[in-house]
Each structure stands twice: as C-alpha cells, then as structure tokens.
One Martini backbone bead per residue (centre of mass of N, CA, C, O) as a GRO file, in nm:
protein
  111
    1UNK     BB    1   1.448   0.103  -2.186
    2UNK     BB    2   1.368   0.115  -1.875
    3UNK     BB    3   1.336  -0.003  -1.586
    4UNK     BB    4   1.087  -0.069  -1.364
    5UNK     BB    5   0.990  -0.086  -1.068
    6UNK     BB    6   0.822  -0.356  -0.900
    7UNK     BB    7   0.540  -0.412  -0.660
    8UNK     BB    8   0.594  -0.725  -0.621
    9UNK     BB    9   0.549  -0.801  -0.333
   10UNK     BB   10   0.630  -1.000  -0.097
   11UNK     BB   11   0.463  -1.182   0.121
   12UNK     BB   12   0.482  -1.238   0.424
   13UNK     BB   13   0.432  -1.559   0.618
   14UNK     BB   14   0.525  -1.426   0.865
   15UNK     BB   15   0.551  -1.271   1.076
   16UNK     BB   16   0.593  -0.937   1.197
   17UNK     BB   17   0.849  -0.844   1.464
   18UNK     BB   18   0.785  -0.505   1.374
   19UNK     BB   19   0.552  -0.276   1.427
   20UNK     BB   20   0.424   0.020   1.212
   21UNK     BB   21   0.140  -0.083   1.163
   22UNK     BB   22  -0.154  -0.002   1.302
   23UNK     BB   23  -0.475  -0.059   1.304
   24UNK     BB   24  -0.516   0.257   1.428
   25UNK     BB   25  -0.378   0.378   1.160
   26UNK     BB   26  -0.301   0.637   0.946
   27UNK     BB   27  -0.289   0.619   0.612
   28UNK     BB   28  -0.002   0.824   0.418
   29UNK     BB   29   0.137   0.946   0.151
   30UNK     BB   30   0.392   1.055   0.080
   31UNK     BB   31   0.486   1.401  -0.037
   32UNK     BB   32   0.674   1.250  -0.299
   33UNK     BB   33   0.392   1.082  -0.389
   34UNK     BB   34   0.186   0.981  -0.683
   35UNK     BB   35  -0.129   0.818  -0.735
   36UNK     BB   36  -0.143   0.644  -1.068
   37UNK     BB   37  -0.251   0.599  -1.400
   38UNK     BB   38  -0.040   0.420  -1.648
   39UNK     BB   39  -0.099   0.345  -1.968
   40UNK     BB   40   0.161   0.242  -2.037
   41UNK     BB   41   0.163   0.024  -1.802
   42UNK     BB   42  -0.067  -0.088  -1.727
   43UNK     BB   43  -0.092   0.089  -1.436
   44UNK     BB   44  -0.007   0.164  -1.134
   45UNK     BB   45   0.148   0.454  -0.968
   46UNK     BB   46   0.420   0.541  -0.862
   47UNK     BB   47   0.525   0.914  -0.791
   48UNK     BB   48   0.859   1.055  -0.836
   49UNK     BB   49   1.117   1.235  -0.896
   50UNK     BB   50   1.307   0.971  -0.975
   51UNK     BB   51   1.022   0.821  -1.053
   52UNK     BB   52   0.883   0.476  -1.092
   53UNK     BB   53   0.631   0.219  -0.917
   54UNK     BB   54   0.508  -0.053  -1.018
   55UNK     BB   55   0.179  -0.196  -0.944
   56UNK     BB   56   0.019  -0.413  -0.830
   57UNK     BB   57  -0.296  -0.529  -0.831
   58UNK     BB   58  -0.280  -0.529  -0.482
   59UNK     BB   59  -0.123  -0.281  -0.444
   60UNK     BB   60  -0.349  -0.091  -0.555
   61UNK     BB   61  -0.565  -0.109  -0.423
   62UNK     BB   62  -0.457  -0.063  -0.101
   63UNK     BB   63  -0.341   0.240  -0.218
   64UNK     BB   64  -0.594   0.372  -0.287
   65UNK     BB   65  -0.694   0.381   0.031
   66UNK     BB   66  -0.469   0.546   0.081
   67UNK     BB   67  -0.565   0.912   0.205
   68UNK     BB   68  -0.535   1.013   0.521
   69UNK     BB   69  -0.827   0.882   0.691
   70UNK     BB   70  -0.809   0.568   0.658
   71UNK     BB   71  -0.729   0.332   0.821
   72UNK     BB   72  -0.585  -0.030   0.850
   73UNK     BB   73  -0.862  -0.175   0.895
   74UNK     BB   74  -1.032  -0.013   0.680
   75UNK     BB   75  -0.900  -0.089   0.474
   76UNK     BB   76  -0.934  -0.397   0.491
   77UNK     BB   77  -1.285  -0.365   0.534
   78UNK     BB   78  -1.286  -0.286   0.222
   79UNK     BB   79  -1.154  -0.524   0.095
   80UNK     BB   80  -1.336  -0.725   0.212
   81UNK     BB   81  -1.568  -0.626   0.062
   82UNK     BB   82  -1.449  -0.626  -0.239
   83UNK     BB   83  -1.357  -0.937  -0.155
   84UNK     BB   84  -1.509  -1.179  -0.032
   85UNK     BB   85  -1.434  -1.455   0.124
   86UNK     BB   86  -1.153  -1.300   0.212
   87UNK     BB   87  -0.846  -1.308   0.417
   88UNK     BB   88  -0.662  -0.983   0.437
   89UNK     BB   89  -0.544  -0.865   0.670
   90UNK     BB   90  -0.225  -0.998   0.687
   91UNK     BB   91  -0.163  -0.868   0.397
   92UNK     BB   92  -0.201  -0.592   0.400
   93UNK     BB   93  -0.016  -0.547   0.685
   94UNK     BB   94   0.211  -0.640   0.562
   95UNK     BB   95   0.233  -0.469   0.338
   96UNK     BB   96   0.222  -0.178   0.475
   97UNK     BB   97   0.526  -0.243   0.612
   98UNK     BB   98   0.651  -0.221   0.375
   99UNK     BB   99   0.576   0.074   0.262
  100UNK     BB  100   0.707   0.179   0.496
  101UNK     BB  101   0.961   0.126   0.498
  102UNK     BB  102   1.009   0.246   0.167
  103UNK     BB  103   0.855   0.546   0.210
  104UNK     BB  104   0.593   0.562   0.141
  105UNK     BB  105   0.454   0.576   0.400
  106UNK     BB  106   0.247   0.676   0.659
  107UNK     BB  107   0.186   0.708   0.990
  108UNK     BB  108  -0.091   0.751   1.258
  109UNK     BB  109  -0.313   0.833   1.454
  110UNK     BB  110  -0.662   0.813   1.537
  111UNK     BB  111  -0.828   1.102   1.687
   0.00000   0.00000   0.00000
C-alpha cells in the first residue's frame, strides 16, 4: 500500500516574514484539487490528478472553510466561533501561507 502524504504541517512558531495571504483576501482551492471524506483514510483529503494529501484534523476544519467566497479573517472568525475561547487567528494564518505555498489554494482581493 503506497504512503499517502499527511498535512500535519508544523505551523510555524515565528510569524513568516513574506505574506501573501492578506487577512481581507478570498481563498480558494486551486482548480486541480478537490476536498473530501475518504472513509479508508478516516480523515479529509485533498484529491488531485496524482494522488492524495491526507488532512489533520486541523487542517481539515480549516480547508472545509476555503469556499472561494469568505476572507482570511472570515475563516479565522468562523473557527473561533466553532472552538470559543482560543486564540486561532496566527495558527490559521500560518496554515493558509502554507497551503498557498504548496500550490493547495489561491487567494484573490475580496470585491
């Protein structure tokens, strides 16, 4: 059985010094991939054309999130609304400049 890569990405502890995932902008999944339940992984996934990227349970929360309709800051205030009293928004913001790194989502300006 081959190894699926996991997205148990290491949020990083240091803010990153090059942002491009403003907190008003619009994130969505880049056209080459698409998220679901994959009942034999027992976890979300990222599908694309090569394969899958096996979600944490963190970053799944997140993805289901990116819609290509709500902000950076949206996602964040949405996840602080559905797990009150934690600080969430440097975790978030850190994922999605990973994500966007690996080329999972895009962002755009919000109209």
């Amino acid at each position: 059985m081959e190894s699926v890569p996991s997205a148990l990405v290491p949020v990083p502890r240091c803010p990153m010094t090059e942002r491009h995932i403003a907190p008003d902008a619009v994130c969505a999944l880049e056209r080459q991939y698409r998220l679901q339940w994959e009942p034999a992984q027992e976890s979300f996934v990222l599908l694309y054309p090569e394969g899958m990227i096996k979600l944490s349970g963190s970053a799944a929360e997140i993805m289901q999130r990116v819609d290509g309709k709500t902000t950076a800051s949206g996602i964040v205030h949405n996840l602080e609304q559905a797990f009150p009293g934690v600080q969430l928004r440097q975790d978030v913001m850190d994922f999605l400049e990973v994500a966007h790194a690996k080329g999972w989502i895009r962002a755009r300006q919000a109209k």
